[in-house]
C-alpha positions, 0 to 999 in steps of 0.5 A: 501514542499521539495522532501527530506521531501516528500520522508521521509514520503511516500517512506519508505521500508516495509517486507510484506503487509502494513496493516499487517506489521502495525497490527504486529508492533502495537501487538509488541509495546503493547507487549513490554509493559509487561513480561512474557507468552502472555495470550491474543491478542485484535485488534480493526481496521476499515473495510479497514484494516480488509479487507486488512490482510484478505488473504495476505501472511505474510514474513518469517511465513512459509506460513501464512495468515491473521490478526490473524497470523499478531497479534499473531505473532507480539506479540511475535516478539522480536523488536518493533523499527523495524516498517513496518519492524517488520516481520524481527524478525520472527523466528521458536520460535515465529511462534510455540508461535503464533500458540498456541495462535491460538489453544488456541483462545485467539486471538480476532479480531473486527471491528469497523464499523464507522470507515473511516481511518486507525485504528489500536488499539492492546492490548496484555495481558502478565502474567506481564502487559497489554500494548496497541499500536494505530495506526490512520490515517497513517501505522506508526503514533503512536497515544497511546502507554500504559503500564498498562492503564498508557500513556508513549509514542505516539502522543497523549504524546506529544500532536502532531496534528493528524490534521497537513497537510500530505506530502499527501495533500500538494501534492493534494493541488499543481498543475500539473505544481506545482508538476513537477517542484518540482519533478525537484528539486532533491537532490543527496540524494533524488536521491540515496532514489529513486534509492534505491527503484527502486533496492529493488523493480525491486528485488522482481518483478525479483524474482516474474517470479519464482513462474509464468509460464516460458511463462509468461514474455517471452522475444522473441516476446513480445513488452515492455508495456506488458512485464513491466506490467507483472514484475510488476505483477510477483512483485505484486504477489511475495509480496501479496504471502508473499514472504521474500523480504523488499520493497519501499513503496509509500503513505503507499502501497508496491503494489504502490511502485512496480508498480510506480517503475518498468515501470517508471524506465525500461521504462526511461532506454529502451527509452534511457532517462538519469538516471537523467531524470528517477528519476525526472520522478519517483519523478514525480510518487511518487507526482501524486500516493500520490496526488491520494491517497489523494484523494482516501484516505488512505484505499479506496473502489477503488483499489490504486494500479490500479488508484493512481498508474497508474497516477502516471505511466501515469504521468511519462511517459508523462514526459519522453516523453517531455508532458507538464503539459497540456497532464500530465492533459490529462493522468489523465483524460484518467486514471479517466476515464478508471479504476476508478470503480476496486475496492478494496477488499483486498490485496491478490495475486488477486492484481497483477491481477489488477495492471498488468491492471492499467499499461496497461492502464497508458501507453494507456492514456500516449499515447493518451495524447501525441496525444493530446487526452484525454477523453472529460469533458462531459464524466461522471467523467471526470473533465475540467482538471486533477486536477478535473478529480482528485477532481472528482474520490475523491469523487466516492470514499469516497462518492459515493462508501461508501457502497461497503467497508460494502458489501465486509466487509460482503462477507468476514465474510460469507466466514469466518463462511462457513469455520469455519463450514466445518471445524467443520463438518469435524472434528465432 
């Protein structure tokens, strides 16, 4: 694996929250795919992502919400080469049009229960042909894309393995040490892609102190752990609100991308470390947060943001520090064994909330790494090394956790149904 390769795959700029940024890129595909008047919007999706647009704010909507908003504007957006970046094409026309399409309840959502990765399955029924786009296991892997029930695009045309090794798992497959060598290898370009994702996201958490009380992050008095993990919430916040500022994703999460960014790169800088030694240690938190999620899994029960993340943040400040890979391994099991239990239930601006926490916590088990001290393997989950700690945390969240997704999945459908008949009471 080459750093230039990885960072193509999992550093990649998105407008507004991964899932539906994903959702309205699919709905602007299938509609691409006929002409004329849209009559019907379907969406077929796995829990996660159902539960990842649920309340998340959608960029350049005029202050909309949520996955019906994300399907019916994406059904009218203008340029489906634009990906994750679909929302750019958002205009007054298209948020009137997909506000009918909502008054006229020909927006229809369903979930489909079984399903464990990454779903997006999206036909848009137009006067002139019915197009379908689907989107599996990854935000921007194009599976099928139909014109009329005919094939004519995706994957699956060209007969492209879904089974191929991911820059992910390459990633979860290397060790410690393995991956802060690679980080080290840089190329002038690899470095002017990371430094490129530092700016676009040190903007929005920049402009995220704007919509926060002045005191917030206050400069006088206030010691630099506290202050970074605030800015990275106030970042957090800004995108989760729906703000109209594109971000850096990292392995498929805005929110990731934002808290690895942040601190890693304002920390290197406070402490006096070379530009040179913050982007390989940034390279470094790319590696662990994408190694992390792999693990987790693409969409988890567990909160990626606080725990891929924050190894990831764990991982590169020890780095900066002068750690070897054993404290590296000692901070990952000081993470594992602190946040592993936040859970997930959805992207909304609650998240900035928890990603304020797991940078809290990175810096605390960076700390106590570098001391020497990490959580013992006969604590719980924790594992002999990082890696196990790693191997370990994988399984509480695909395994141990599978039935938290259903439980929040059924709270949020009830909040549903509650609004639904308040707002029919008071309209009768």
């Amino acid at each position: 694996m080459r750093m230039t390769e990885f960072l193509a795959s999992e550093w990649k700029p998105s407008l507004g929250c991964t899932e539906p940024a994903a959702v309205a890129w699919a709905a602007a595909l299938a509609a691409e795919q006929g002409a004329g008047r849209v009559r019907q919007v379907r969406l077929v999706c796995d829990p996660r992502t159902y539960k990842n647009c649920y309340a998340v704010g959608l960029p350049n909507s005029g202050h909309a919400t949520g996955i019906l908003w994300a399907m019916a504007l994406g059904s009218y957006l203008p340029d489906g080469s634009l990906g994750l970046r679909s929302f750019e094409g958002t205009s007054p026309a298209s948020i009137e049009s997909a506000r009918l399409l909502l008054e006229q309840h020909a927006v229809h959502v369903e979930v489909d229960a079984e399903q464990t990765g990454l779903l997006v399955d999206v036909t848009v029924v137009r006067e002139g042909g019915v197009g379908r786009a689907v989107l599996a296991k990854e935000h921007t892997h194009l599976t099928r894309l139909e014109k009329d029930g005919r094939l004519v695009g995706g994957a699956d045309s060209t007969q492209r393995s879904l089974e191929a090794p991911s820059m992910r798992q390459a990633a979860a497959a290397l060790s410690i040490q393995e991956l802060m060598d690679l980080a080290r290898t840089l190329e002038p370009e690899d470095r002017a892609r990371l430094q490129e994702g530092v700016v676009l996201n040190l903007a929005i958490a920049r402009h995220g102190l704007s919509l926060l009380p002045a005191d917030f992050v206050a400069p006088a008095g206030m010691d630099s752990q506290t202050r970074l993990s605030r800015l990275v919430s106030a970042g957090v916040f800004a995108r989760m609100s729906g703000e109209s500022q594109t971000v850096m994703t990292l392995a498929g999460s805005g929110n990731k991308g934002i808290t690895v960014a942040v601190p890693v790169s304002l920390w290197g800088r406070e402490t006096g470390n070379p530009e040179g030694q913050i982007e390989e240690a940034l390279a470094f938190a790319c590696l662990m947060t994408s190694a992390t999620t792999w693990h987790l899994g693409t969409l988890s029960a567990i909160c990626g943001a606080a725990n891929a993340a924050g190894i990831g943040i764990a991982s590169a400040l020890v780095l900066l520090q002068g750690g070897d890979a054993r404290q590296v391994g000692l901070a990952v099991s000081n993470m594992v064994g602190n946040v592993a239990g936040m859970i997930c239930d959805g992207a909304k601006i609650g998240c900035a909330m928890k990603t304020m926490t797991g940078v809290d916590a990175a810096f605390r088990s960076a700390t106590l790494a570098l001391a020497g001290i990490g959580i013992p393997a006969t604590d719980g989950i924790v594992g002999k090394d990082g890696e196990s700690s790693l191997v370990n945390l994988g399984r509480l969240a695909q395994r141990g956790m599978a039935g938290v997704d259903a439980e929040i999945l059924r709270i949020m459908q009830d909040k549903l149904r509650r609004t639904a008949q308040s707002q029919g009471d008071v309209q009768s």
